[in-house]
N, C-alpha and C positions, 0 to 999 in steps of 0.2 A: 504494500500500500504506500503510496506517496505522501511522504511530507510538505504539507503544506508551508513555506515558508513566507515570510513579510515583504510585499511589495519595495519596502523601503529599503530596502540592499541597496551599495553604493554602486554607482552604475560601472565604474572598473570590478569589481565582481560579480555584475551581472556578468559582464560582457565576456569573462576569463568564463565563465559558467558555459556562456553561450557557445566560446569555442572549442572550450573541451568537449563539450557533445557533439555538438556537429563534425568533429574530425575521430570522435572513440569509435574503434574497432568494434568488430564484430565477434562474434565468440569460432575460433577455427574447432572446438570440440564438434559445436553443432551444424557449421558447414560440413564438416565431416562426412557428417551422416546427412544433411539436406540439401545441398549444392548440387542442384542439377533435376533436380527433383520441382513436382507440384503440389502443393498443399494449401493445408488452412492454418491462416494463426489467431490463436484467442485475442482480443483487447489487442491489436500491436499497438504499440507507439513513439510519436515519430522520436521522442529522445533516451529511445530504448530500442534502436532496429536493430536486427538481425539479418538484413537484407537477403530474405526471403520472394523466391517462387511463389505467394500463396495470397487467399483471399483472405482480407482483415475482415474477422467475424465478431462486432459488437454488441451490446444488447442495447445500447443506448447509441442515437443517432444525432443530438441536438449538443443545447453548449452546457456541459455539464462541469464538476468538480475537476475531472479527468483531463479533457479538452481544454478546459483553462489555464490548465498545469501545463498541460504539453506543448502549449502558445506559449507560457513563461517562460521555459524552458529552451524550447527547442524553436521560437518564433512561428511554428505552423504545429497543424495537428496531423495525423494519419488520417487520413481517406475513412470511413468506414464503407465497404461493399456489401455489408450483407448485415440488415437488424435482423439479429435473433439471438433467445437463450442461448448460452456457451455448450447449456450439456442437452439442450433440444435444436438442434444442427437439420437445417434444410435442403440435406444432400441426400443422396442414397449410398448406400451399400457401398464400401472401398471406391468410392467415387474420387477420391485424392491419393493422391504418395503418402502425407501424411496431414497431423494435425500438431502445430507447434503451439508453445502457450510458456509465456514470461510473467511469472509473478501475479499468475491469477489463480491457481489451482486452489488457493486459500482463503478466494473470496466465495465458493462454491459450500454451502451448506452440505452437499452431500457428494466429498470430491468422489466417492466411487462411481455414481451416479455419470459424472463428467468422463470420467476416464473411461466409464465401456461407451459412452457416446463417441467417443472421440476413436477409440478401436475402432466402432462399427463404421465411419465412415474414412477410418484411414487403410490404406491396402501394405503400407509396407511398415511404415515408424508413428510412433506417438512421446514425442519429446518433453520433458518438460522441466521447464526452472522455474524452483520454490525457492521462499526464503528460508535462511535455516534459523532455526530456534535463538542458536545462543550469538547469532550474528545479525538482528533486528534489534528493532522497539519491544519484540514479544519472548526475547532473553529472562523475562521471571516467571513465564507462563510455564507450567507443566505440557509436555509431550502430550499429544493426542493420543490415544490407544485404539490399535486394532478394532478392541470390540467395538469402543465409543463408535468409531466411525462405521463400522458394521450396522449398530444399532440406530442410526441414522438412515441408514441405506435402506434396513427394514421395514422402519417406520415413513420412508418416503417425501424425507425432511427436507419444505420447499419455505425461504423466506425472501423476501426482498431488501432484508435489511444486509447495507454495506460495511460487512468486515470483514475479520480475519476469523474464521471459522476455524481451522487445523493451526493447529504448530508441532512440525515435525523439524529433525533433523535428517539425513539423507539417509540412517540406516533404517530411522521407524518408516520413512518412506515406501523405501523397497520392502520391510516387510508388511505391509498393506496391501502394496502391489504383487506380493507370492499369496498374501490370504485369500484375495480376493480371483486370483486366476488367472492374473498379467504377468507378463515373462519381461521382466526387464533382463536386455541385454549388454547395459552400461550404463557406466555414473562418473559423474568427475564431481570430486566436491575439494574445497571450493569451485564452482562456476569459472569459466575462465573469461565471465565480462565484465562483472561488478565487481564479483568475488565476496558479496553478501547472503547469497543463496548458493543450489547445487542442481546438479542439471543429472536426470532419468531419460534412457532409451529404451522404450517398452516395445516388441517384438506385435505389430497388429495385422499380422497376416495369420492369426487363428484367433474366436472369437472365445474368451472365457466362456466357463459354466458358471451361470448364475447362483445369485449368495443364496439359499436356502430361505424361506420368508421374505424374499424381496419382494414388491409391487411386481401384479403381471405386467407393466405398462415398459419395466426392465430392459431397454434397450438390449438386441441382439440381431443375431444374423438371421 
């Protein structure tokens, strides 16, 4: 989640702000594996690119919190091409390469939820950079747990309200993603762009077996 900081910054630190962004690199971990390739990515934005192949998929289309940060920031916003929920995706079946996503998995009440959507419409990789626990604002929060997030999933846990929903570090990550029947096939933690978060390569060319008591509405193949 982005910090909001004070209009009143002096304008040579706006302006060292504006050029560090505009000239930081991109992450080579996840070119790696997405370079060359066509996909979707959650939320992008423009003072966080990944210069990606893919279609920016928002849920919000107007001038919000987000959008205004990312004009302070980075003097423009990201394009959005496609409004819609992050974990209800208006694609079909392996319809992309993949499905990329920076630092949103966390705003997602029921990230399992998000992560078999995002299988189901990716055919080869489903990537993604979280923040890590002890390296945020959410460093005195307790780990999220398996079950917790499990018992979300069960129960079908939909809200609108914007926060930080999980805090994981990179190892409860991937075990979430073995409990729940994603194969992650790499991780680099720290991240190699901010280096505040840590980056997962989930294998979505086979579609998990659904969590036992989840909603029939359970995205699959």
């Amino acid at each position: 989640m982005t910090t909001v900081r004070s209009n009143l910054e002096p304008l040579w630190a706006r302006s060292f702000m504006v050029f560090s962004l505009l000239t930081r690199r991109g992450s080579k971990f996840v070119s790696s594996y997405l370079d060359g390739l066509e996909g979707v990515e959650i939320g992008a934005s423009a003072h966080n690119r990944f210069y990606l192949d893919a279609i920016n998929v928002d849920r919000w289309a107007g001038d919000t919190e987000y959008k205004r940060e990312e004009r302070r920031m980075a003097l423009r916003a990201a394009k959005v091409d496609v409004v819609a929920p992050g974990d209800e995706l208006p694609f079909e079946d392996n319809s992309h390469d993949f499905v990329f996503s920076s630092h949103v998995i966390e705003h997602f009440p029921d990230p399992i939820r998000a992560l078999y959507e995002w299988v189901r419409v990716a055919s080869r990789y489903v990537v993604v950079i979280a923040p890590h626990r002890d390296r945020t604002f959410d460093s005195d929060r307790p780990l999220s747990t398996v079950e917790e997030l499990l018992q979300r999933h069960r129960d079908g846990l939909r809200s609108d309200e914007d926060l930080h929903w999980s805090v994981w570090n990179c190892e409860s990550f991937i075990a979430m993603c073995e409990q729940v029947g994603l194969r992650v096939v790499d991780h680099k933690d720290p991240d190699d762009k901010v280096g505040n978060g840590f980056i997962v390569v989930i294998d979505a060319s086979s579609a998990p077996e659904p969590v036992a008591g989840a909603p029939e509405s359970e995205p699959g193949r």
